[in-house]
C-alpha positions in Angstrom: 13.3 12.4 66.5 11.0 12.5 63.8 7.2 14.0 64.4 4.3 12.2 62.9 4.2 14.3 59.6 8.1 13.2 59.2 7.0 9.5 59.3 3.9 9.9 57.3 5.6 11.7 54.6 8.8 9.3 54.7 6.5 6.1 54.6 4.3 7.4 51.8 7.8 8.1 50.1 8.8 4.7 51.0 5.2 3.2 49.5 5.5 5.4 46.4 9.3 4.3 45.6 8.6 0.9 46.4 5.5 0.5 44.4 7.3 2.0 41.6 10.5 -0.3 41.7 8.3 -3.0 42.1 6.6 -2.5 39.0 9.2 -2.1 37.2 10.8 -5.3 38.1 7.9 -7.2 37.3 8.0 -5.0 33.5 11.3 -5.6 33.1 10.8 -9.5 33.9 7.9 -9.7 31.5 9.5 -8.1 28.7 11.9 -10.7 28.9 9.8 -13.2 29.3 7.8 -11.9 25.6 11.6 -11.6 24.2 12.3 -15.1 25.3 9.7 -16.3 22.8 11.8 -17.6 19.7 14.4 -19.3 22.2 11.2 -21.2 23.8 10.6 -22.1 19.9 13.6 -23.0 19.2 13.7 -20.3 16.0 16.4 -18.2 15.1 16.2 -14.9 16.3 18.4 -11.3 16.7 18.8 -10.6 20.3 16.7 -7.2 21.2 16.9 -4.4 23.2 15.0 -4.3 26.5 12.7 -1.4 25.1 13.0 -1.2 21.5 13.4 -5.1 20.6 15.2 -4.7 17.6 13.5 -2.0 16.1 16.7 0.5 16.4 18.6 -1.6 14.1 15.4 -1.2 11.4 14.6 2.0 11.6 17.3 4.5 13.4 21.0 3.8 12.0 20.9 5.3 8.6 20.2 2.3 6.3 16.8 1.2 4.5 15.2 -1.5 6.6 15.4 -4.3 3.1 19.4 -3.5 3.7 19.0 -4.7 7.9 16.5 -7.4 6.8 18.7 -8.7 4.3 21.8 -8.5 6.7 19.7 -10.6 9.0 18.8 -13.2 6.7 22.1 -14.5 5.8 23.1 -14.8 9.3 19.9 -16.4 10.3 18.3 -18.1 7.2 14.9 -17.6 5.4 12.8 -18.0 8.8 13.9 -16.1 11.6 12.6 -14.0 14.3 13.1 -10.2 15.6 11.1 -7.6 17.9 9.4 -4.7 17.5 9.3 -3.4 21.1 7.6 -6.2 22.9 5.5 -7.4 19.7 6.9 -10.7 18.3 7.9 -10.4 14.1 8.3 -13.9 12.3 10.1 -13.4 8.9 9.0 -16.1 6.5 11.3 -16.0 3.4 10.5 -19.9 2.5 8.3 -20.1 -0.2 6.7 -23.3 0.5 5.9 -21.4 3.9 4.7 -18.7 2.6 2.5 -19.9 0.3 0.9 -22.1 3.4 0.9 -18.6 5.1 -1.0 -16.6 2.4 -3.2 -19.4 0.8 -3.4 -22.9 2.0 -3.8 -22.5 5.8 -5.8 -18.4 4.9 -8.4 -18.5 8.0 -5.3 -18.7 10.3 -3.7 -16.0 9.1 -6.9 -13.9 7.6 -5.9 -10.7 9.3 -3.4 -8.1 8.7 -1.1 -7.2 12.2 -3.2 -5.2 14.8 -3.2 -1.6 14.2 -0.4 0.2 16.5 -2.6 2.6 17.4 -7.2 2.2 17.1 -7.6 5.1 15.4 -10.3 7.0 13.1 -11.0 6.4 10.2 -8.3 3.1 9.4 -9.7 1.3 12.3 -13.3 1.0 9.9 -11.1 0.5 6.3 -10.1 -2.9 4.3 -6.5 -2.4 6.5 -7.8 -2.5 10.1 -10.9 -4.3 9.3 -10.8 -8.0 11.1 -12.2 -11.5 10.8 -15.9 -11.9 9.8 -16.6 -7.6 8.9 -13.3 -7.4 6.9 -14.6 -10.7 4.7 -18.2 -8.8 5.0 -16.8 -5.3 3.6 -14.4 -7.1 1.4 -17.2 -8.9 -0.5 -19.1 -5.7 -0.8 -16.3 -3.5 -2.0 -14.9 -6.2 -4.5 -17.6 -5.0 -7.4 -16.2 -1.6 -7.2 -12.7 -3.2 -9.0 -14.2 -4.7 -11.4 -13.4 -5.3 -14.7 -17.0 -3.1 -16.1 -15.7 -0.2 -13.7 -12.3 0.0 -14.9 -13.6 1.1 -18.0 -15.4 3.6 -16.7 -12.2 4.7 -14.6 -10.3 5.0 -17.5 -12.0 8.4 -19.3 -11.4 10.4 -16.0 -7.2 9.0 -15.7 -7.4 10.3 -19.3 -8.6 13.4 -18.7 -6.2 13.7 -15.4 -3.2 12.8 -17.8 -3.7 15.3 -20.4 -2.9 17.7 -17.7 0.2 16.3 -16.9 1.0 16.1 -20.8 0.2 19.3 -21.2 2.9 20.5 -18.5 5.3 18.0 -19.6 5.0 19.7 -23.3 5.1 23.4 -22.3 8.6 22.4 -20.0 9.8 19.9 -23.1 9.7 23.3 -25.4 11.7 25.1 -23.0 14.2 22.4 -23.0 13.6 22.3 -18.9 14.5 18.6 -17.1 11.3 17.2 -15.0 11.3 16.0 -12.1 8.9 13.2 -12.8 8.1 11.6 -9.1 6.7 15.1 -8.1 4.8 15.5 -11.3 3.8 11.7 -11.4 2.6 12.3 -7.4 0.5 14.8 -8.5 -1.2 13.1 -11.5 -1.9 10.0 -9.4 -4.0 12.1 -6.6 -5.6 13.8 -9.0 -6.9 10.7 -10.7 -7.6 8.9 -7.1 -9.1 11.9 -5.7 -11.7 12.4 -8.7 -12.3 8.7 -8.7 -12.4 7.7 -5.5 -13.2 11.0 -3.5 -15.3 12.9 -6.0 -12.9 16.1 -5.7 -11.3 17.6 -8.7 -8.2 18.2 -7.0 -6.0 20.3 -9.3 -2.8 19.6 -7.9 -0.7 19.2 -11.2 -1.3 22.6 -12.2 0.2 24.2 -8.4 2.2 21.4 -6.5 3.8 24.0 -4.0 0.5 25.8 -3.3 -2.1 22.9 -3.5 -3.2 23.0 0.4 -4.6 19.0 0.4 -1.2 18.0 -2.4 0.9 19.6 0.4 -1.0 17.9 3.8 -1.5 14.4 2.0 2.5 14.4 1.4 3.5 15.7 4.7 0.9 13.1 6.5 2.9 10.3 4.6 6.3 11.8 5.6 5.2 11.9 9.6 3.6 8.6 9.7 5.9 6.8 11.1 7.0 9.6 14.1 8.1 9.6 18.3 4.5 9.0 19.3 4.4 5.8 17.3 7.3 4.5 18.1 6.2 4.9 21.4 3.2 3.0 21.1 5.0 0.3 19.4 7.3 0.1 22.3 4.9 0.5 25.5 1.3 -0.8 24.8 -0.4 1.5 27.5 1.2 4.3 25.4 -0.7 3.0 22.2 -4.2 2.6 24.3 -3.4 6.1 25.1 -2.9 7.7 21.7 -5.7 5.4 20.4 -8.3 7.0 23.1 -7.3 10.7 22.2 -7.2 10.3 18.6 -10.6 8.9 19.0 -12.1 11.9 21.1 -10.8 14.3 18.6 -12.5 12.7 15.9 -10.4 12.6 13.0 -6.6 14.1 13.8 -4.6 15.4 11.6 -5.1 17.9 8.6 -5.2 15.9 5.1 -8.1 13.3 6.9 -10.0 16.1 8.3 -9.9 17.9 5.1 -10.9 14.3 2.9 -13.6 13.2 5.9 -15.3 16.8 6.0 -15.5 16.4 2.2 -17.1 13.1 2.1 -19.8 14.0 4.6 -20.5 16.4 2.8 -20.9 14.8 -0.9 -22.5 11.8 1.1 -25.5 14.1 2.3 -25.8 15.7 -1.1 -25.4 12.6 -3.2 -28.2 10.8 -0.9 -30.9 14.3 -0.8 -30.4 13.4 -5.2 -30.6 10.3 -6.1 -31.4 10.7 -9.7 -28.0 11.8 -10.5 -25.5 9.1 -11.0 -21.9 9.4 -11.1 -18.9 6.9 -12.2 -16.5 7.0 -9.0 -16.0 4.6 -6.1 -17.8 6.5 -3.8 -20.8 6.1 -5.6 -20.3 2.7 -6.1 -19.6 2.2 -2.6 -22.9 4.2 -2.0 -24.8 2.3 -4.3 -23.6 -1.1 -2.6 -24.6 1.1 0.7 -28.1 1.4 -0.6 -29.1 -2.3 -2.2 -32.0 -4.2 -2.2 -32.0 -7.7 -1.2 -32.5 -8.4 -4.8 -30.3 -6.7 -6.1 -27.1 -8.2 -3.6 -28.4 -11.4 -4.4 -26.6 -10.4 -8.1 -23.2 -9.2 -6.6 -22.9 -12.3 -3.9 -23.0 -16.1 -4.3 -22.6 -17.0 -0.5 -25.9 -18.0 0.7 -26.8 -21.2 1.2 -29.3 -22.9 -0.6 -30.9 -24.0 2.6 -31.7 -20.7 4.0 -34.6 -18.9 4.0 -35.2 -15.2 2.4 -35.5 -13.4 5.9 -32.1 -15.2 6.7 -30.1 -14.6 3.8 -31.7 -10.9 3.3 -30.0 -10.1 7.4 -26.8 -11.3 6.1 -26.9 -9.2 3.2 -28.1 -6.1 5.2 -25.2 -6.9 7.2 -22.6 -6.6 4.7 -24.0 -3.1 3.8 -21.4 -0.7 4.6 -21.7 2.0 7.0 -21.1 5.7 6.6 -18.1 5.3 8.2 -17.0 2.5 6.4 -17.5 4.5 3.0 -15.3 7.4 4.3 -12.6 5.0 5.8 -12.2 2.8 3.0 -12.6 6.2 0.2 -9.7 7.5 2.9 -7.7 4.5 2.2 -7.9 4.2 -1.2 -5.7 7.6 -1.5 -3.5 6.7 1.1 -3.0 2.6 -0.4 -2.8 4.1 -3.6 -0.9 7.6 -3.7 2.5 6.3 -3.3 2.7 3.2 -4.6 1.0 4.6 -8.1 3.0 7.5 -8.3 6.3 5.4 -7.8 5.6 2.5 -10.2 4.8 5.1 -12.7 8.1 6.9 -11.3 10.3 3.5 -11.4 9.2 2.3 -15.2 9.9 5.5 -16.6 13.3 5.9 -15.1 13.9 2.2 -16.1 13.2 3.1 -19.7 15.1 6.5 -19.8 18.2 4.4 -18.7 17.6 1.7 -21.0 16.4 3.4 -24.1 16.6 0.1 -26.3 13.2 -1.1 -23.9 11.8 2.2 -24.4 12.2 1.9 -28.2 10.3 -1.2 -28.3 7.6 -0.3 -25.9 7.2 2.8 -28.6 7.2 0.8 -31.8 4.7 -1.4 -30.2 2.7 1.1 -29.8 2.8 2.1 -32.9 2.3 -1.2 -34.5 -1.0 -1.8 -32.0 -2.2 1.7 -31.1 -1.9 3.0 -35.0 -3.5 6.1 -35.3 -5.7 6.1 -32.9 -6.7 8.7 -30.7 -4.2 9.8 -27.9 -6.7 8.9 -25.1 -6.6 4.8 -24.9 -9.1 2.9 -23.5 -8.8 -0.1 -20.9 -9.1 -2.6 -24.1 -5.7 -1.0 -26.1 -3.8 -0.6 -22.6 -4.5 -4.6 -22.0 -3.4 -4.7 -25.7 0.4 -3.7 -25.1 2.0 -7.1 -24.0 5.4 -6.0 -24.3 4.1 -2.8 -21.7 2.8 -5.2 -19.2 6.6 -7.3 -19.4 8.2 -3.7 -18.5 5.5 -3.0 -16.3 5.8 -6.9 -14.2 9.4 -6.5 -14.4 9.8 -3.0 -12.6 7.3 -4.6 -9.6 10.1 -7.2 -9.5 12.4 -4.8 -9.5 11.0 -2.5 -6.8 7.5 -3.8 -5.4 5.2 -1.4 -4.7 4.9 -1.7 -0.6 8.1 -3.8 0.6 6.9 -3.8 4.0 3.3 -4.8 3.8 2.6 -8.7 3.2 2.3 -9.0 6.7 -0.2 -11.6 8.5 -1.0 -12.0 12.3 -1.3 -16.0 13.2 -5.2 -15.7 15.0 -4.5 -19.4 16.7 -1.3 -21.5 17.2 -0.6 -23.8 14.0 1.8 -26.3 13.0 3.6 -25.6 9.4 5.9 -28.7 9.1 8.2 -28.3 11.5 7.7 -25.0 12.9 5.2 -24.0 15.0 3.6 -20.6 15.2 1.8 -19.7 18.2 -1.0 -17.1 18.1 -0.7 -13.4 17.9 3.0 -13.3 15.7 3.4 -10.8 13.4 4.4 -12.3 9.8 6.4 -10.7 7.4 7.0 -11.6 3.7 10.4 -10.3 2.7 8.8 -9.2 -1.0 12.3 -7.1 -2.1 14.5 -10.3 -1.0 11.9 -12.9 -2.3 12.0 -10.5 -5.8 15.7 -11.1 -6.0 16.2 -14.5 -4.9 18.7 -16.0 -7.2 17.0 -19.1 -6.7 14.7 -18.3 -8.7 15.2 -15.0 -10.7 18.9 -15.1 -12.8 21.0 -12.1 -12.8 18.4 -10.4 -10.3 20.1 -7.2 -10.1 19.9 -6.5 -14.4 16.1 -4.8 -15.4 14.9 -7.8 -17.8 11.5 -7.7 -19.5 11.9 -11.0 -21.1 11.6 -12.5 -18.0 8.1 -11.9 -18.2 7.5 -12.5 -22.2 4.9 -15.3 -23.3 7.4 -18.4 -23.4 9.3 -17.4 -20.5 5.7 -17.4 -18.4 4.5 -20.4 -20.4 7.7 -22.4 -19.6 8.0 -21.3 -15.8 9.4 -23.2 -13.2 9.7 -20.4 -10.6 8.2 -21.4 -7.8 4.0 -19.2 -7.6 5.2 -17.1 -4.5 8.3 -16.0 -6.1 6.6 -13.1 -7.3 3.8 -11.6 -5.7 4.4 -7.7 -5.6 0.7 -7.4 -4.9 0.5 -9.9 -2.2 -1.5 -13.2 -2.5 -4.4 -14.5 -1.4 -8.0 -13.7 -0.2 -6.4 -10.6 1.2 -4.3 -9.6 -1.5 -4.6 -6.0 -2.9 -8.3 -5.1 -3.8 -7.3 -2.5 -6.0 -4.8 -4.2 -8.5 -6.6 -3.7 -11.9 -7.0 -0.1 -10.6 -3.5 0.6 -9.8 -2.5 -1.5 -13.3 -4.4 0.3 -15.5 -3.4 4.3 -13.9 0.6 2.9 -13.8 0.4 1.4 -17.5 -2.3 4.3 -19.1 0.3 6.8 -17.5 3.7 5.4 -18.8 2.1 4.2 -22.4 0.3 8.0 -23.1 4.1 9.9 -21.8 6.4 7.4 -24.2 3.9 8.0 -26.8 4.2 11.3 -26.7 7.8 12.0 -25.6 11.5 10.5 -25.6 12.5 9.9 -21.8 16.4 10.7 -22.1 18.3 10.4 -19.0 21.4 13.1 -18.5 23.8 14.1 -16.1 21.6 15.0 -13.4 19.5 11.6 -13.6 20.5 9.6 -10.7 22.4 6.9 -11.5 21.8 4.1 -9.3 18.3 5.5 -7.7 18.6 6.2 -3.9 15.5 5.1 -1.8 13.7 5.3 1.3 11.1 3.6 3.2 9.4 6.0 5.3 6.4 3.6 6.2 6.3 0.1 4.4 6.1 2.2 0.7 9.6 2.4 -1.7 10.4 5.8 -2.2 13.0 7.4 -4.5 14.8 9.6 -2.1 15.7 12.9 -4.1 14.4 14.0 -7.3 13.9 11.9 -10.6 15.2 14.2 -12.8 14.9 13.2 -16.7 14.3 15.7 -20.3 11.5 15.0 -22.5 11.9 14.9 -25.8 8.2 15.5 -28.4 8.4 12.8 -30.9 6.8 13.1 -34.3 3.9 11.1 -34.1 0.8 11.1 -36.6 -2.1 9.9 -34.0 -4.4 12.9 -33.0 -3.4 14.8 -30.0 -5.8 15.4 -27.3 -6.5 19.3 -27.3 -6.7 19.2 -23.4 -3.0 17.8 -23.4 -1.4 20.4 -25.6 
């Protein structure tokens, strides 16, 4: 016979056990009940795991997520639905569709997925931003692109680049191969940390031993690690990563080591404000810092109707906040360290493997460029056509971020005939979309012509068949930025140098898609060769 602790102890047991079976019963019939959503829908859909959805088959078994999306697509057709953990993903490969996703029906789907976890600083950036502050921060960050600041972003990318022609000339006369994605890595955060962070960097001259080189490539390798996986499966999970990353301010090496830094040059840049400087944090700070008057220049959104002390708290609203500055200076090298660097990476490969391209990219360089000095401006960069077909035809090719035209439905909408209730994840397939024979011939072959003044002239593609930056009020803010380093980069190196593939250049390229980026996986290997040219040489990049 049991005594009273016996019983206490086995009915507490009995409480505990129950309660937790009970729970689980009722996860396990929710989960299927947010799995069951396509079939209610009547959409296509691949079956998913009761935990993972179908995020196994994307990200664990060895093959790049375009290959399993692909796969997918031909069993299921352009619109079809899968499951990340619980989270609902609608893949919208119909152009029509997508262009009603991206442009026509825009305040629907205005926001990019929610962020898996709430975190410092990306919660306060362009990416994480939502609804009525992301079109606020938006309109105040869009002068900072322009086409006036380019220009001025072009002398400090010409300075970073003679750096990297300077170590491309000393290996070129030792007859060494370069491996041109690490070196091109290196260029493009020196360039984005100068211009958007204010910090001369260095990294070209000491890739292995450059602390903040090092932390920025190892945050990008570990983005996408257990803990996030975790948090995409079980939402409590993400709540819970979300509140500790939060109470330890900024996590993680490389954005303590960027955040610290902008605090500081902040502080200074506001105790002297008689010294100006041309980089995107001080253009962010100057937008910070503007009079009414003077946003009344940048912005055409107030109504005629309203009265000064009305439009004036709508423009003090826009003003970005500290925090704002950091996260969005934070982003710009994240957005913009790996796609750069493997554009740059991709067309120079291309033209090493088809040296008849990079002939005529050099003769029209000669023909335009002359004599000039080595260091081109924004004006005779925008002046190689046949650079920008090579340059349009490698984004076809291989699109900077595969995985990243996403869009979150913020209400449920009608599209024709299919419905999309609120809160679904959208994805653009860019890499299928690129190589759709429907609309791009022979998709596989690295055609520049495609992109020549009759071909565009006499197009019939369909607009979304290309749209490597996205489309749209939220496309990327940051295109003429990441044009001009990509094209400035490649135009300065085939100037210079022959790119000559040889038995160590990989041939196909292998990739991998560690977060939603394209990345070679291995090195680029390829030689340089000096060619006899008679433009001055930039001392600096001797």
């Amino acid at each position: 016979m049991m005594g009273v602790a016996e019983v206490a102890a086995w009915a507490t047991w009995t409480l505990l056990v129950s309660t937790v079976l009970g729970y689980v019963a009722y996860w396990i019939r929710h989960r299927r009940h947010q799995h069951a959503l396509f079939q209610r829908l009547g959409i296509p859909y691949v079956p998913p795991h009761l935990i993972y959805g179908n995020n196994h088959s994307l990200r664990h078994q060895g093959v790049l997520p375009t290959e399993v999306i692909g796969r997918w697509m031909k069993q299921y057709g352009k619109v079809f639905g899968y499951y990340v953990g619980w989270q609902p993903n609608l893949v919208v490969a119909d152009l029509d569709l997508v262009r009603e996703i991206l442009v026509r029906e825009f305040p629907t789907f205005a926001n990019r997925p929610t962020l898996v976890i709430d975190a410092m600083p990306v919660v306060d950036c362009l990416v994480g931003l939502r609804d009525q502050r992301w079109k606020d921060v938006r309109s105040v960050l869009a002068p900072t692109f322009s086409l006036v600041k380019m220009k001025y972003m072009s002398g400090i990318m010409n300075e970073r680049m003679n750096e990297l022609l300077s170590i491309v000339s000393k290996k070129a006369e030792r007859g060494e191969p370069i491996e041109w994605h690490a070196a091109y890595q290196a260029m493009t955060l020196d360039v984005i940390c100068e211009c958007a962070l204010a910090l001369k960097t260095h990294c070209q001259r000491d890739q292995e031993g450059d602390d903040f080189f090092l932390s920025v490539r190892q945050f990008l390798r570990n983005a996408m690690n257990t803990a996030i996986f975790l948090a995409l499966y079980f939402k409590v999970f993400a709540k819970f990563l979300g509140f500790v990353s939060n109470r330890l301010a900024y996590s993680g090496r490389m954005t303590m080591l960027i955040v610290n830094h902008l605090k500081t040059v902040i502080a200074d840049r506001r105790r002297d404000l008689s010294t100006k400087h041309l980089d995107v944090l001080q253009l962010m700070l100057d937008e910070s810092q503007a009079t009414p008057d003077k946003c009344a220049q940048t912005t055409d959104e107030s109504s005629p109707n309203e009265n000064n002390s009305t439009s004036d708290l709508k423009r003090e609203s826009k003003k970005l906040t500290d925090e704002e500055i950091i996260a969005n200076a934070w982003v710009f090298v994240i957005a913009g360290f790996e796609t750069t660097s493997n554009t740059v990476t991709y067309m120079s490969y291309l033209l090493a493997v088809h040296p008849e391209v990079q002939e005529r990219v050099y003769q029209e360089m000669c023909d335009v460029l002359q004599d000039s000095p080595e260091e081109l401006t924004y004006e005779q960069v925008h002046s190689l056509k046949y650079l920008d077909q090579v340059f349009c035809e490698t984004l076809r090719l291989y699109p900077p971020a595969v995985d990243f035209v996403s869009r979150e439905s913020s209400q449920d909408i009608q599209l024709g005939d299919l419905f999309i209730p609120k809160n679904v994840m959208i994805q653009i397939p860019l890499w299928h979309i690129h190589r759709d024979p429907d609309q791009w011939p022979d998709v596989e072959t690295f055609d520049p012509e495609r992109f020549c003044p009759e071909a565009r002239a006499n197009c019939t593609r369909h607009p979304m068949a290309y749209i490597p930056f996205g489309a749209g009020p939220r496309n990327c803010p940051g295109i003429r930025f990441g044009q001009l380093e990509a094209k400035l980069a490649v135009a300065r190196v085939i100037r210079r140098f022959k790119l000559v593939a040889y038995e160590d250049t990989p041939l196909p390229l292998n990739f991998k898609i560690p977060t939603v980026t394209l990345n070679p996986s291995g090195s680029v290997l390829m030689r340089a060769v000096p060619r006899t040219g008679s433009f001055p040489v930039s001392p600096q990049a001797v």
